[in-house]
C-alpha positions as CSV (number, residue, x, y, z in Angstrom):
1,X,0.0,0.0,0.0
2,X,2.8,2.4,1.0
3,X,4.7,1.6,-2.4
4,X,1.4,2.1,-4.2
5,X,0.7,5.8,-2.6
6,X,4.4,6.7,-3.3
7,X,3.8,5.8,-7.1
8,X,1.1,7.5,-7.4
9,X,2.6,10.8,-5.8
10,X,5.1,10.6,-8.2
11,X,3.2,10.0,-11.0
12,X,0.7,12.6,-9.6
13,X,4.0,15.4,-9.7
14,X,5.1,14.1,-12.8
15,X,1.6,14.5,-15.0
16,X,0.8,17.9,-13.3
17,X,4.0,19.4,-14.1
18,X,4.3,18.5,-18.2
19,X,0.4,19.3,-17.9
20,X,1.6,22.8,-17.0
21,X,4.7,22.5,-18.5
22,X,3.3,21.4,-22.0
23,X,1.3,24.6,-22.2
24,X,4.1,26.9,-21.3
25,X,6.7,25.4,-23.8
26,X,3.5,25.7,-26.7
27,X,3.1,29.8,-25.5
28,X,6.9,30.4,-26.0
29,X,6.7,28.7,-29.3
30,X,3.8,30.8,-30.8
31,X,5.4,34.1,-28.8
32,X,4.8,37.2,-30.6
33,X,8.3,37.8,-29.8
34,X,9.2,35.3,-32.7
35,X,8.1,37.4,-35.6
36,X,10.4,38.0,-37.8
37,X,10.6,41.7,-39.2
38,X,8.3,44.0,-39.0
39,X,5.8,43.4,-35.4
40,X,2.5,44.6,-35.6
41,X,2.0,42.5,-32.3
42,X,4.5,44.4,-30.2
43,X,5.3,47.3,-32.0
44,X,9.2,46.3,-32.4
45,X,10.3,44.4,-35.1
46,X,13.7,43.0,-35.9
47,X,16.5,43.8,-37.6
48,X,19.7,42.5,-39.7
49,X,20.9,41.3,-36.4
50,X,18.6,39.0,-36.0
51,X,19.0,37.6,-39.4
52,X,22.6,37.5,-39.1
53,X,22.2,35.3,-36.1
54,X,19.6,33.1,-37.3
55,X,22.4,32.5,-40.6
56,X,25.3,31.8,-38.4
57,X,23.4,29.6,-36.2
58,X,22.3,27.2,-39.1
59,X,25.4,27.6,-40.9
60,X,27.2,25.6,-37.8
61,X,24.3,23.4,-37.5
62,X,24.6,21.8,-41.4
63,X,28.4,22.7,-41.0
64,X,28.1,20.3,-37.7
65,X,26.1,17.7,-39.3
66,X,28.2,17.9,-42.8
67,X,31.6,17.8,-41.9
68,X,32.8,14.8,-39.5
69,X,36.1,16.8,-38.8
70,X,34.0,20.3,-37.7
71,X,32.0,18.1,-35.9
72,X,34.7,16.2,-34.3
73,X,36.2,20.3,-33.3
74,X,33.1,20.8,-32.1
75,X,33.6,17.9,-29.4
76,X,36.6,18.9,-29.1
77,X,36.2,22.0,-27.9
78,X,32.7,21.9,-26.1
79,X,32.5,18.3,-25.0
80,X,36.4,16.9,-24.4
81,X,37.7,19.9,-23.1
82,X,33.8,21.9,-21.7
83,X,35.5,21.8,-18.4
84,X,38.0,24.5,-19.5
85,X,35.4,26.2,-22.1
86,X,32.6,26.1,-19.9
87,X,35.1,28.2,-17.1
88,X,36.0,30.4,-19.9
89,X,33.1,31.3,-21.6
90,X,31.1,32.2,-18.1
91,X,34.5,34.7,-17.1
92,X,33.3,36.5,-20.7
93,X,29.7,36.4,-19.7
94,X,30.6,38.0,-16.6
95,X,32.8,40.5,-18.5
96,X,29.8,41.2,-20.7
97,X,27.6,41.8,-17.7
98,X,29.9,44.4,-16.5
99,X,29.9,45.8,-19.7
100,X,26.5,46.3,-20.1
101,X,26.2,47.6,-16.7
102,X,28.8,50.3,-17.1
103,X,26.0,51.2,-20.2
104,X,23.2,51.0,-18.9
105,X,22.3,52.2,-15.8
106,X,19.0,54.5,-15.5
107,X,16.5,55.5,-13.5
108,X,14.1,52.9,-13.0
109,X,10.6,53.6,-12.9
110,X,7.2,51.1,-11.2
111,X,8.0,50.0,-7.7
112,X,11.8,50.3,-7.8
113,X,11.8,53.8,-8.2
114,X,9.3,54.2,-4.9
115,X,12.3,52.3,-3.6
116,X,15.0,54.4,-4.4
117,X,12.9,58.1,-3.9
118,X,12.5,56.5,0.2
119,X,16.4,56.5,0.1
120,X,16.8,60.0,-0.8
121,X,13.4,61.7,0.9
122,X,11.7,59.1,3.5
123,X,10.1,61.8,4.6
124,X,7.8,62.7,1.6
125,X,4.1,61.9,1.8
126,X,3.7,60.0,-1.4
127,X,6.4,57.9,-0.2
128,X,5.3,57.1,2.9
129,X,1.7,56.9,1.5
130,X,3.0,54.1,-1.1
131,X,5.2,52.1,2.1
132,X,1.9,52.0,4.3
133,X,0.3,50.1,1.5
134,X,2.9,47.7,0.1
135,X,4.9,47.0,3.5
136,X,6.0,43.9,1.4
137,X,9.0,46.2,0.1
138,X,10.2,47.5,3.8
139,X,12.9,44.7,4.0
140,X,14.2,45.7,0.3
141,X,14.4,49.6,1.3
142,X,16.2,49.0,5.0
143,X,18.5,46.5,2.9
144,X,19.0,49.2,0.3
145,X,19.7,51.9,3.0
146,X,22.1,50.2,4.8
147,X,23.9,49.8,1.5
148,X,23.6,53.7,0.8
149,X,25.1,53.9,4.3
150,X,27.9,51.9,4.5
151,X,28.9,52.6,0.8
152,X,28.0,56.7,0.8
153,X,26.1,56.5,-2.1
154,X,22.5,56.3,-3.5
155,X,23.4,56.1,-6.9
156,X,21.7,53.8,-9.6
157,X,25.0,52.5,-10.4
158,X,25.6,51.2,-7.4
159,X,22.4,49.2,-6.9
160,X,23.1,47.8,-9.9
161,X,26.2,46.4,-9.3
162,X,24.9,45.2,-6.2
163,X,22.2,43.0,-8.3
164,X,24.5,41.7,-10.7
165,X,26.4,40.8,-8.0
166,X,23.4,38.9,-5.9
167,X,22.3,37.8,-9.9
168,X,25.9,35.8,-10.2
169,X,25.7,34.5,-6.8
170,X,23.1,32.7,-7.4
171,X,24.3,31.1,-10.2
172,X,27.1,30.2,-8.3
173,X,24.6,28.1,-5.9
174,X,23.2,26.6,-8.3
175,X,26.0,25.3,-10.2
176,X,26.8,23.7,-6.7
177,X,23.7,22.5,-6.8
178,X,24.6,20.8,-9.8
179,X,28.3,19.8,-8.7
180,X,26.5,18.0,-5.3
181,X,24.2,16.3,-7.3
182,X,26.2,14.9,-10.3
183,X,29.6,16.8,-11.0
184,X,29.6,15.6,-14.1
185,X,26.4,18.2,-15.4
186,X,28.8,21.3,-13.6
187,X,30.1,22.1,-17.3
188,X,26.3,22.0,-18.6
189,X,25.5,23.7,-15.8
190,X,27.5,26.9,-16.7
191,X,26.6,26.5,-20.3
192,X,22.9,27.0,-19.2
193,X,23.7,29.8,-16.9
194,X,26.1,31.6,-19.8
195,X,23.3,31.7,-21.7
196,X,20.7,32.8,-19.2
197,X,23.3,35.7,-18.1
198,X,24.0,37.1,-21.1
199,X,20.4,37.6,-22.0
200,X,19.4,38.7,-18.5
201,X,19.1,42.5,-18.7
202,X,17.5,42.4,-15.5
203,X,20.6,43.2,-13.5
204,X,20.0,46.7,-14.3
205,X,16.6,46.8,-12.0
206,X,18.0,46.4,-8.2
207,X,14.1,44.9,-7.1
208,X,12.7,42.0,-5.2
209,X,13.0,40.2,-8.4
210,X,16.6,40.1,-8.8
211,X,17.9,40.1,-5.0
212,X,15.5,36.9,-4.0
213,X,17.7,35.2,-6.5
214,X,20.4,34.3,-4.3
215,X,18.8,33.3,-1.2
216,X,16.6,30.8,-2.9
217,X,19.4,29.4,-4.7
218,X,21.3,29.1,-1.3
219,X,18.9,27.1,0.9
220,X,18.4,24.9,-2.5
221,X,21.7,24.1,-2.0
222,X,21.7,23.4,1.3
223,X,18.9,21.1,1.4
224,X,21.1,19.2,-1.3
225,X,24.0,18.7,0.9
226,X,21.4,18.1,3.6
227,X,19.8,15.2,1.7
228,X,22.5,14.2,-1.3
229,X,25.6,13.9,0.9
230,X,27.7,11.8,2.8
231,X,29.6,15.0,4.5
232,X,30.7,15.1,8.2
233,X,27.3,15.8,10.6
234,X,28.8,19.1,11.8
235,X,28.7,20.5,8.1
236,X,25.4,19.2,7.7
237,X,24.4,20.8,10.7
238,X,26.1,24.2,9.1
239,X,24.3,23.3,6.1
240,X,20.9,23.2,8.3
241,X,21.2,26.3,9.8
242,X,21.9,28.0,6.2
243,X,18.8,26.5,4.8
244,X,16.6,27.9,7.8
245,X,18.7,31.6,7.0
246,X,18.2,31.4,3.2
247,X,14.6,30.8,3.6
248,X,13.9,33.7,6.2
249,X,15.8,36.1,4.0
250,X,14.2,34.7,1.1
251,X,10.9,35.1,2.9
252,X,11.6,38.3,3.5
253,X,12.9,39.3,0.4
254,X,9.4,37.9,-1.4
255,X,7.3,35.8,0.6
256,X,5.9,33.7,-2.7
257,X,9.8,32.6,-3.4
258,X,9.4,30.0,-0.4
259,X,7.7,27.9,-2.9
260,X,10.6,25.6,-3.5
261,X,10.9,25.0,0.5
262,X,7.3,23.9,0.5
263,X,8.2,21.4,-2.6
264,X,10.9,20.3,-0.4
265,X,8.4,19.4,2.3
266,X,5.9,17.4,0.3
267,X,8.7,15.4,-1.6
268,X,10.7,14.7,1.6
269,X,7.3,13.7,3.5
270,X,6.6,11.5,0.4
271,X,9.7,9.8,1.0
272,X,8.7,8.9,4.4
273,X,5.9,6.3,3.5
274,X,8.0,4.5,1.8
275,X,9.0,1.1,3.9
276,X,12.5,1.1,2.3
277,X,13.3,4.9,4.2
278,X,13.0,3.5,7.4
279,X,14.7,0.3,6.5
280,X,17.4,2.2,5.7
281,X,17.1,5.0,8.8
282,X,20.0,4.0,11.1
283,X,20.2,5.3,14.5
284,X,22.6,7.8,13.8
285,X,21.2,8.7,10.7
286,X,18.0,9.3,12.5
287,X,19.8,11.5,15.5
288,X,21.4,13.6,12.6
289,X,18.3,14.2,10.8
290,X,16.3,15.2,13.6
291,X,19.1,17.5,15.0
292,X,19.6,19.0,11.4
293,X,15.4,19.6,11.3
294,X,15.8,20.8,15.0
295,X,18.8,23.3,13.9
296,X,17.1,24.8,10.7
297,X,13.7,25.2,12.2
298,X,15.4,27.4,15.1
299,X,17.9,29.1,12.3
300,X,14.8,30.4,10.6
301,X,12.9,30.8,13.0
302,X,14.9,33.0,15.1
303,X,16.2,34.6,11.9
304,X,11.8,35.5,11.5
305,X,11.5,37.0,15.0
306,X,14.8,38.9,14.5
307,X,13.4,39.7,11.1
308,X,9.8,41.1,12.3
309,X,11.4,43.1,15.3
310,X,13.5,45.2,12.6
311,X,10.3,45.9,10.9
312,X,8.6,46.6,13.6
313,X,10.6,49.1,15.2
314,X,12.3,50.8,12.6
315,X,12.3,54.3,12.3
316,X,13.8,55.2,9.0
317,X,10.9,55.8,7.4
318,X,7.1,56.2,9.0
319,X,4.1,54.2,7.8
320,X,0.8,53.5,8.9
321,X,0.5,49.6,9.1
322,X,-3.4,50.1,8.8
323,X,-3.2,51.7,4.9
324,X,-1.6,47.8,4.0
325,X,-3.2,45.8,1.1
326,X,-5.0,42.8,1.8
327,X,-3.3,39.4,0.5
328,X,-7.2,39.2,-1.5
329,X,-6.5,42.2,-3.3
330,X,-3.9,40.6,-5.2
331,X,-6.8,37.5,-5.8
332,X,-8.9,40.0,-7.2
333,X,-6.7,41.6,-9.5
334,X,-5.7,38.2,-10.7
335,X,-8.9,37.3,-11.8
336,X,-9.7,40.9,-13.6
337,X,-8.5,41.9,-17.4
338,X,-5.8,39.3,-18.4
339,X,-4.9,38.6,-14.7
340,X,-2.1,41.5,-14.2
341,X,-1.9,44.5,-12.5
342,X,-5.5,46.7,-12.3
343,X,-5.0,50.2,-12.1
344,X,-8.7,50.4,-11.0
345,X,-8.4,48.2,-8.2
346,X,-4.8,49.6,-6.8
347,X,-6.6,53.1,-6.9
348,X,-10.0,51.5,-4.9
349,X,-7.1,50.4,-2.1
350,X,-5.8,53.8,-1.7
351,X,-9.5,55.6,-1.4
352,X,-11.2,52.7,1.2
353,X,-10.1,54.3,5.0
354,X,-9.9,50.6,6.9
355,X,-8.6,47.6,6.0
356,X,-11.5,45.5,6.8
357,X,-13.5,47.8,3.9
358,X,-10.3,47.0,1.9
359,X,-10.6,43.7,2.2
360,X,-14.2,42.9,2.5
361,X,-14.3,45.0,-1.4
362,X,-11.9,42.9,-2.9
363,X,-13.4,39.8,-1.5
364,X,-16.8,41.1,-3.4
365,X,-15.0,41.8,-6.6
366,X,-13.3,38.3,-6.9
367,X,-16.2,36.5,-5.7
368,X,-18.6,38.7,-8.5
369,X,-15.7,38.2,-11.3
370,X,-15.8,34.5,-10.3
371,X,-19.2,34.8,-11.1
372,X,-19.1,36.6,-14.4
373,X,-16.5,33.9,-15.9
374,X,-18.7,31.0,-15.4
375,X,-16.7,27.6,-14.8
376,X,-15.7,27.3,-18.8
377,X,-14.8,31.1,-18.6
378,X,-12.8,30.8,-15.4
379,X,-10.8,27.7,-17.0
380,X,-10.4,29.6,-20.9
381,X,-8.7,32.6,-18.3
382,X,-6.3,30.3,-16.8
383,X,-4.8,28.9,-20.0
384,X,-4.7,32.3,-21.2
385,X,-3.1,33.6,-18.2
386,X,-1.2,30.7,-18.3
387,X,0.2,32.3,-21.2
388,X,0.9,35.6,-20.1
389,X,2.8,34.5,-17.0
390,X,5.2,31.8,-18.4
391,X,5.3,32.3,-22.3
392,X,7.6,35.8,-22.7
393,X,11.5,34.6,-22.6
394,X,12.7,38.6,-21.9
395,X,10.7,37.8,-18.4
396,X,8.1,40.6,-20.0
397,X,11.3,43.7,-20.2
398,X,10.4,46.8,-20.3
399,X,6.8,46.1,-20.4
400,X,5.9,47.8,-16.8
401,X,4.7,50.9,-16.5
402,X,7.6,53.8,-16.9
403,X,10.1,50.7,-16.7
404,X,13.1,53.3,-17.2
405,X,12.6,56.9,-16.5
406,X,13.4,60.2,-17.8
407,X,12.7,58.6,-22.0
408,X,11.6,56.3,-23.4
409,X,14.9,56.5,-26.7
410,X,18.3,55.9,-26.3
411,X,20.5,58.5,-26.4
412,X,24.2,58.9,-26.4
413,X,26.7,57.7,-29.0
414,X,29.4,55.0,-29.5
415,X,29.4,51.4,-28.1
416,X,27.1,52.3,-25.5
417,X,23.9,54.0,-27.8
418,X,24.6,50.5,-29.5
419,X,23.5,48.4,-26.5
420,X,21.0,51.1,-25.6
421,X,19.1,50.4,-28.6
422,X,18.5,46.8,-27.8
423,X,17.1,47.8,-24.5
424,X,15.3,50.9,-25.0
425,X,11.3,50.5,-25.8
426,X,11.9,52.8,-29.0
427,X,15.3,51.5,-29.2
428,X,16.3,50.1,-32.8
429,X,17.1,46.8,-31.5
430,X,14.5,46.0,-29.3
431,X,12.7,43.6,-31.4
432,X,16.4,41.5,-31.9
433,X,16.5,41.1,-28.1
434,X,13.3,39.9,-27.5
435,X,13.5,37.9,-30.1
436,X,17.1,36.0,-29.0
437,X,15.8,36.0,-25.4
438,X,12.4,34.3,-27.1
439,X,14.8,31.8,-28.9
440,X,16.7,31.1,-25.9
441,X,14.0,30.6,-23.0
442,X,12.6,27.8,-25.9
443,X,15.7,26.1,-26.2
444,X,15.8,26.5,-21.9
445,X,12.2,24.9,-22.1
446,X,12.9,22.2,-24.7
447,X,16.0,20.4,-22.8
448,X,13.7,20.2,-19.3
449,X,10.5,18.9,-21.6
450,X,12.2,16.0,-23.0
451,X,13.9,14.9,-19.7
452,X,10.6,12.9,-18.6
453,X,12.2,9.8,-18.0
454,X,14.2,11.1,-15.0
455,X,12.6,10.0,-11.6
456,X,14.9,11.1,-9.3
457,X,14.2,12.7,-6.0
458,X,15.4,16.0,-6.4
459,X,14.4,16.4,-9.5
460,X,10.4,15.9,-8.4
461,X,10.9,18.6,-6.4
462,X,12.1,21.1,-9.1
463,X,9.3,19.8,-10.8
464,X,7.3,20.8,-8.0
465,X,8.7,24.2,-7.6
466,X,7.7,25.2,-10.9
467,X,4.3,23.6,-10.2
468,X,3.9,26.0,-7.3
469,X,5.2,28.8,-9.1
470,X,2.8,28.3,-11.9
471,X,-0.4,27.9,-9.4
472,X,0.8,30.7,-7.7
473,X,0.7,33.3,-10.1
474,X,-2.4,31.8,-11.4
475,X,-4.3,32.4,-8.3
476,X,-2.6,35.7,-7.4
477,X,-1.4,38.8,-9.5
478,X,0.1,37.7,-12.7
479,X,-0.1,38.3,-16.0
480,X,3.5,38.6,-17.1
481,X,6.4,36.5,-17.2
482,X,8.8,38.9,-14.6
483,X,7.3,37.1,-11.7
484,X,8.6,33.9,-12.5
485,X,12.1,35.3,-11.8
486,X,12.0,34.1,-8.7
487,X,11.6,30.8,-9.9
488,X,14.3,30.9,-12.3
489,X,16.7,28.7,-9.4
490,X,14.5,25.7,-10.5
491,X,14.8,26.0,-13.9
492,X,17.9,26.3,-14.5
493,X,19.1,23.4,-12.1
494,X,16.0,21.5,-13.4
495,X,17.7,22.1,-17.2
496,X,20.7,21.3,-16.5
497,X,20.3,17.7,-14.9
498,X,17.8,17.0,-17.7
499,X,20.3,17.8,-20.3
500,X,21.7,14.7,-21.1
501,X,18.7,12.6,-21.1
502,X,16.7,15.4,-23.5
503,X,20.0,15.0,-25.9
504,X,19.0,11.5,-25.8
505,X,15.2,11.5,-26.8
506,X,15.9,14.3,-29.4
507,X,18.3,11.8,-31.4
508,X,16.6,9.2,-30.9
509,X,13.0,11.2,-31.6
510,X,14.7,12.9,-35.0
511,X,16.8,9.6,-35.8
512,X,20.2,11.3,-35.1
513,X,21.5,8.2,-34.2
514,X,20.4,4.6,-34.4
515,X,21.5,3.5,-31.0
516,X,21.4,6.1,-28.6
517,X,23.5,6.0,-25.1
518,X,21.2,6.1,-22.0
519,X,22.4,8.8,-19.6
520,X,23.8,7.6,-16.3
């Protein structure tokens, strides 16, 4: 019976993630952002860079498949020796990211800039107005401020080399999320990250999106030297207390990225009906896993408490906890227009004086949109929503209200206009990026599709994660793909150990070859 129940959990995981999955990878195929040339759709087309791409890219493809000796350079290069070309080519994305930085760094607009105005003027009305209502960004500002403090400066540059920073760091925990797992998939691992960082403009934008990154990445790792390793007890215990840290600060940070802690759970507590776990629970084994529980619940814990009291008594800047949005609110505006942001509604929040009005009006609006839908309605919004929270590879850039302030074209001259133009919403070059980030996030989204056949573990709960992700943002504000930012931990490690095995079913799905090697 036990065996049965933990088969059918599995399975259970397994269908409801390619169920979501399957729809996601179909959006980013029929993207807008795929157009070639002119874009009625988005308004920005591509260029001859695209083009020029797209020609080089199938030029090495036939050139690949043509000639055994480019083929066998190829191999050479990215497969004999990916160790040293994997190191090398990440060092160049990094370069690159510094590059870009040094480029581009404006005045952003949305939430971020609310952010950044409270370090200059805490004490302006609108700004203590906008705090008393989304409280959720206190531990981001006190975070940024004691930045601005120790480092003198409030500049944008500054943030943003603090989020490419936090950006890289947590690809560093995944790719040793990788290397405890199978240190074989490290290379592939920075080959999927490479790709992701080059095409991850987002460092530019010092938000919640961006600085979760690092902390979810961190207590992933953890829990894999926590579960995946034969290390001494005292550096699992270490291990313990970093996963109850990572997951306070991550919960801080944005209280939707504990998602992948709550996978953890439900895998782990699926693993305990099976008879062959506590077969194979020795006593020490047992002491160590209840002391490592014990430790991390504590860690994060007290790391909560802590947390709260700074929020509680701060007095950098002064809010009125009673002006805060009701968690419905963000229901009801996910069930209105094509489940994103409603201007309507955010404006309803700031006019209703209590927060029992606030809530009890949103509570009427999603119960009398609920309504409206009808059951086939309700279910044709989901899989359209479905789509506008998971299909967009530029994780919807520069598609928030006054996402970069003071213009809207790229100006300057040089190298730098150049990049500009690609990330500018009248810039040139626009089209070109979302169209290579498009190209990219399918190619992401292909390798973890056709890895079905692996059941391991850790890789159910990735699965998970991006199961929770997806219901999340289904049932809460949504309706573009920057939210799943936070999320992006699970991808990417979920990519990379499926790599190998998607090779596999490709070739032996196109006929590459006739006798295909299983992946260990």
């Amino acid at each position: 019976m036990d065996h049965q129940l933990f088969n059918y959990g599995n399975r259970f995981i397994r269908g409801l993630f390619y169920f979501f999955f399957g729809l996601t990878t179909y959006f980013a195929i029929t993207s807008v952002n795929l157009i070639l040339g002119d874009n009625a759709k988005t308004g920005s087309g591509t260029t001859i860079v695209t083009a020029i791409v797209l020609i080089v890219a199938i030029t090495v493809l036939i050139v690949g498949f043509a000639y055994p000796q480019v083929s066998h350079a190829f191999k050479w290069l990215f497969v004999r020796h990916q160790a040293v070309t994997a190191v090398t080519l990440l060092l160049l994305i990094v370069a690159w990211q510094v590059v870009f930085v040094l480029c581009m760094h404006p005045a952003i607009g949305f939430d971020v800039n609310a952010i950044h105005e409270a370090l200059i003027d805490p004490k302006d009305v609108n700004t203590m107005s906008y705090f008393s209502q989304n409280s959720n960004n206190l531990p981001i500002l006190l975070a940024q401020h004691w930045l601005a403090m120790a480092f003198h400066t409030t500049s944008w540059l500054f943030f943003d080399w603090v989020t490419l920073i936090l950006t890289d760091l947590s690809a560093v925990f995944n790719i040793l999320s990788v290397a405890v797992i199978d240190r074989r998939k490290v290379p592939a691992a920075m080959y999927i990250h490479a790709g992701w960082l080059a095409l991850f403009p987002m460092i530019i934008v010092p938000y919640t999106d961006a600085w979760v990154l690092p902390f979810v990445s961190a207590y992933i790792f953890c829990y894999c030297v926590l579960s995946y390793t034969q290390w001494h007890w005292a550096l699992k215990v270490l291990a313990a207390v970093g996963l109850g840290l990572n997951v306070a600060a991550a919960y801080f940070m944005k209280p939707s990225a504990i998602v992948a802690l709550i996978a953890i759970i439900l895998v782990e507590l699926l693993q305990v009906i099976r008879r062959e776990y506590w077969q194979g629970l020795t006593r020490r084994k047992g002491a160590i896993v209840v002391a490592c529980l014990l430790v991390s619940g504590m860690a994060g814990g007290g790391a909560y408490v802590a947390g709260n009291h700074v929020l509680d008594t701060q007095s950098y800047i002064k809010i009125n906890t009673a002006r805060a949005i009701p968690a419905v609110h963000f229901m009801s505006m996910g069930i209105s227009g094509d489940g994103g942001y409603n201007a309507k509604d955010a404006l309803k929040m700031a006019q209703l004086p209590t927060k029992k009005s606030r809530a009890d009006w949103s509570k009427k609006m999603y119960l009398k949109r609920l309504k409206q839908r009808g059951f086939w309605g309700y279910l044709a919004f989901l899989v359209k929503k479905q789509r506008n929270n998971s299909a967009d590879g530029s994780f919807a850039w520069i598609k928030e209200g006054h996402f970069i302030l003071h213009g809207t074209k790229p100006k300057g001259t040089g190298f730098a206009r150049s990049i500009r133009e690609f990330v500018y919403l009248y810039g040139t070059r626009l089209g070109d990026f979302r169209y290579l980030a498009q190209a990219w996030w399918i190619v992401w989204l292909v390798i973890i599709f056709f890895g079905w056949s692996d059941q391991h573990k850790f890789t159910q709960v990735l699965r998970l994660t991006v199961i929770g992700a997806f219901m999340f943002l289904l049932l809460f504000e949504g309706g573009r793909s920057r939210y799943l930012i936070q999320y992006l931990p699970a991808f990417l490690i979920l990519g990379t150990l499926s790599f190998r095995r998607s090779l596999t079913a490709l070739r032996r799905l196109f006929g590459w070859v006739k006798h295909p090697v299983q992946p260990s």
